[in-house]
Backbone as numpy.savetxt, mean C-alpha at the origin, in Angstrom:
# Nx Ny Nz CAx CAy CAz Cx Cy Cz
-4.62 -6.72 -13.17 -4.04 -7.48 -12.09 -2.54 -7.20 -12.04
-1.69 -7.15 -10.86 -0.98 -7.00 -10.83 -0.02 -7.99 -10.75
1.14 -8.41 -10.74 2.30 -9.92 -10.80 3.34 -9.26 -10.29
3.75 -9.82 -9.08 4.90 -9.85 -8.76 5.16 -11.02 -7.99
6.27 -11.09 -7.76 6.99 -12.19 -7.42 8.30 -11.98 -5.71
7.76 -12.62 -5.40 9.01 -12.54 -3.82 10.33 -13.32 -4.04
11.14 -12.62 -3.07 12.05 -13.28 -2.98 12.64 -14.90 -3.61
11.48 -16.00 -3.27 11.57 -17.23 -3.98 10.83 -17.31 -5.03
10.26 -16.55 -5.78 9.69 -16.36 -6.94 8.43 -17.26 -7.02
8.25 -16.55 -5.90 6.60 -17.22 -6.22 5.15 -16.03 -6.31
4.42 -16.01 -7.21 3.60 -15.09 -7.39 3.12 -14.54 -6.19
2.59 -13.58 -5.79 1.71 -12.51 -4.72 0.70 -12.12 -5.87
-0.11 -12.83 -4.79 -1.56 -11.92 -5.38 -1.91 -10.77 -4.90
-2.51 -10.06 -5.54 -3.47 -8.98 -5.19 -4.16 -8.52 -4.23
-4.18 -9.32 -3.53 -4.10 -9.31 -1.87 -3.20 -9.61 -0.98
-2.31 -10.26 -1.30 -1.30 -10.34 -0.70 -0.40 -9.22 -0.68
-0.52 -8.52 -2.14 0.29 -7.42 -1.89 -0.34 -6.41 -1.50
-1.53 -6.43 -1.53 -1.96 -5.17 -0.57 -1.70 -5.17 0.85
-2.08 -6.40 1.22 -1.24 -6.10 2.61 0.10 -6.38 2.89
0.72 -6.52 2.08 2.45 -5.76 2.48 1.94 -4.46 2.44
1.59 -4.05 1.53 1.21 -2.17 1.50 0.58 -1.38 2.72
-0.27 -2.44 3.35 -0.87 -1.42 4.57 -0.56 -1.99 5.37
0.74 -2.72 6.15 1.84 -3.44 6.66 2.39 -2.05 6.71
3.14 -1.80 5.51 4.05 -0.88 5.85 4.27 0.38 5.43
2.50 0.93 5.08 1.70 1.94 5.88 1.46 2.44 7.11
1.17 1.32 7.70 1.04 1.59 9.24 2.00 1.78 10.11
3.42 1.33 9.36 4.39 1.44 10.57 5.24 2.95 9.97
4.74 3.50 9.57 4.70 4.99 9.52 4.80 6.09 10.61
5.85 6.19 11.23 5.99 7.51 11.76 5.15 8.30 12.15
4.12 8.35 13.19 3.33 9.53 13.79 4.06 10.66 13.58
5.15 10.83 13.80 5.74 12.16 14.07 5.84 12.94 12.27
5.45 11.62 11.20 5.61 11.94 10.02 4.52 12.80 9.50
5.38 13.58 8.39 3.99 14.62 8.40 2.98 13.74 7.19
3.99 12.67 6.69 2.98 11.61 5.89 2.49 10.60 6.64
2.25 10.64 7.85 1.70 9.43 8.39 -0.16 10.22 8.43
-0.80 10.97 8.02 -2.25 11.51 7.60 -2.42 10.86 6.73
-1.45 10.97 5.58 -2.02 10.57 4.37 -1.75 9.22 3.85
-0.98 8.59 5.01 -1.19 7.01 4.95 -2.08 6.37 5.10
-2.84 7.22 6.37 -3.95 6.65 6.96 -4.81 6.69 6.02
-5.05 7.84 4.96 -6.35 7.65 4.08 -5.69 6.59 3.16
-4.69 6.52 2.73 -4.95 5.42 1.49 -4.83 3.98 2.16
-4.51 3.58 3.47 -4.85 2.23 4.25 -6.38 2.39 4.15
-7.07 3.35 4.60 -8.63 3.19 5.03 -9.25 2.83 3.42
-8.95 3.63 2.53 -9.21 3.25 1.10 -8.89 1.97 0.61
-7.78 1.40 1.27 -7.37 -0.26 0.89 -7.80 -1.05 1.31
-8.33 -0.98 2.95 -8.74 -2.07 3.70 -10.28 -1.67 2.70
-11.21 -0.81 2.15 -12.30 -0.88 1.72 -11.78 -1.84 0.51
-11.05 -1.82 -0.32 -11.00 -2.34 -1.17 -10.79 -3.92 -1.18
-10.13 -4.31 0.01 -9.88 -5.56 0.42 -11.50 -5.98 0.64
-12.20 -5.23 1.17 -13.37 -5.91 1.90 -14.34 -6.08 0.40
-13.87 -5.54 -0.65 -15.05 -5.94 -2.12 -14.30 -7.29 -2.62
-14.94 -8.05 -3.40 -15.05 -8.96 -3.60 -13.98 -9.41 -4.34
-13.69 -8.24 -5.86 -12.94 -8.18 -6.50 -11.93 -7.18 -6.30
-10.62 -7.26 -5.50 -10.25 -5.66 -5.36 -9.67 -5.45 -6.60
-9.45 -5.98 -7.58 -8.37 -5.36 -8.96 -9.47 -4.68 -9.41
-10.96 -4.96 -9.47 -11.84 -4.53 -10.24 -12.18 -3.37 -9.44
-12.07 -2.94 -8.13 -12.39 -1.59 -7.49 -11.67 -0.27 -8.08
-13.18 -0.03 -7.87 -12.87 1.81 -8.20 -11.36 2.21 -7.69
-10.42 2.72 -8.02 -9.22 3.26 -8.24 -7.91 2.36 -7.36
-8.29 0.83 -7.77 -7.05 0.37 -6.84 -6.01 0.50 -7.29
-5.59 0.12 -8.51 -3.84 0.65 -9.37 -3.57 1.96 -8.69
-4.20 2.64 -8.48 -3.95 4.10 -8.63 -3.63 4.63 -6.85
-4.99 3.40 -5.83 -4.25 4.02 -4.55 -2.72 2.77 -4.33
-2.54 1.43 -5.31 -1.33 1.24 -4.77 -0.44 1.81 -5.36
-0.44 2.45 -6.34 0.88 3.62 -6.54 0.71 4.55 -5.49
-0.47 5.56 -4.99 -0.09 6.59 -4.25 0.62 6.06 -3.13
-0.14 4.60 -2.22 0.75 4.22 -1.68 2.48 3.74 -1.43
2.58 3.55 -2.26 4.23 3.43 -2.38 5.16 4.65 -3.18
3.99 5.68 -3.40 4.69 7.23 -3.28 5.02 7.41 -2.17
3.94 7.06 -1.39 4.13 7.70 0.21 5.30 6.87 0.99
4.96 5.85 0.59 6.31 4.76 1.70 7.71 5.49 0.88
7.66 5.62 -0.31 9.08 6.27 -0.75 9.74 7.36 -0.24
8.75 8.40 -0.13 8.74 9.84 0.72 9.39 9.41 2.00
8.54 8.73 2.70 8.96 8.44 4.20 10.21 7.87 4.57
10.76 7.14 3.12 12.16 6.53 3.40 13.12 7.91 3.14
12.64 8.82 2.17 13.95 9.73 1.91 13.78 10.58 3.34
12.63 10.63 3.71 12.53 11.64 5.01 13.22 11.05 6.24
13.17 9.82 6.19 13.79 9.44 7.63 15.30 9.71 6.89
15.93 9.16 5.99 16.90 8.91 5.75 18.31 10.38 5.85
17.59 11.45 5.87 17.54 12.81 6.25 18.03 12.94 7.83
């Protein structure tokens, strides 16, 4: 499971932070050449949202790191 905490320090769950993640996935740049490979790890998240347990799904740690590889990318690319 993952723990983090917002601004007023109050826990985000595991769903909550997934969708900050495919929040701001989606507002990804068409013109980006990472806005493809956003789309697969949103479509992989919203599956994971829809199981019961998402911490317990097949590779979620792993697509919310790729995901916030990708949002990182997209910030140095715009920032360019």
């Amino acid at each position: 499971m993952i723990h983090l905490q917002n601004m007023e320090n109050q826990a985000i769950s595991d769903e909550g932070y997934t969708r900050l993640l495919l929040e701001r996935l989606e507002h990804i740049s068409a013109d980006s050449v990472l806005a493809h490979k956003a789309s697969g790890v949103r479509g992989a998240l919203i599956r994971c949202l829809e199981a019961k347990d998402i911490a317990q799904s097949d590779g979620f740690a792993s697509l919310l790191e790729h995901g916030f590889s990708i949002l990182e990318a997209a910030a140095k690319e715009r920032s360019k």
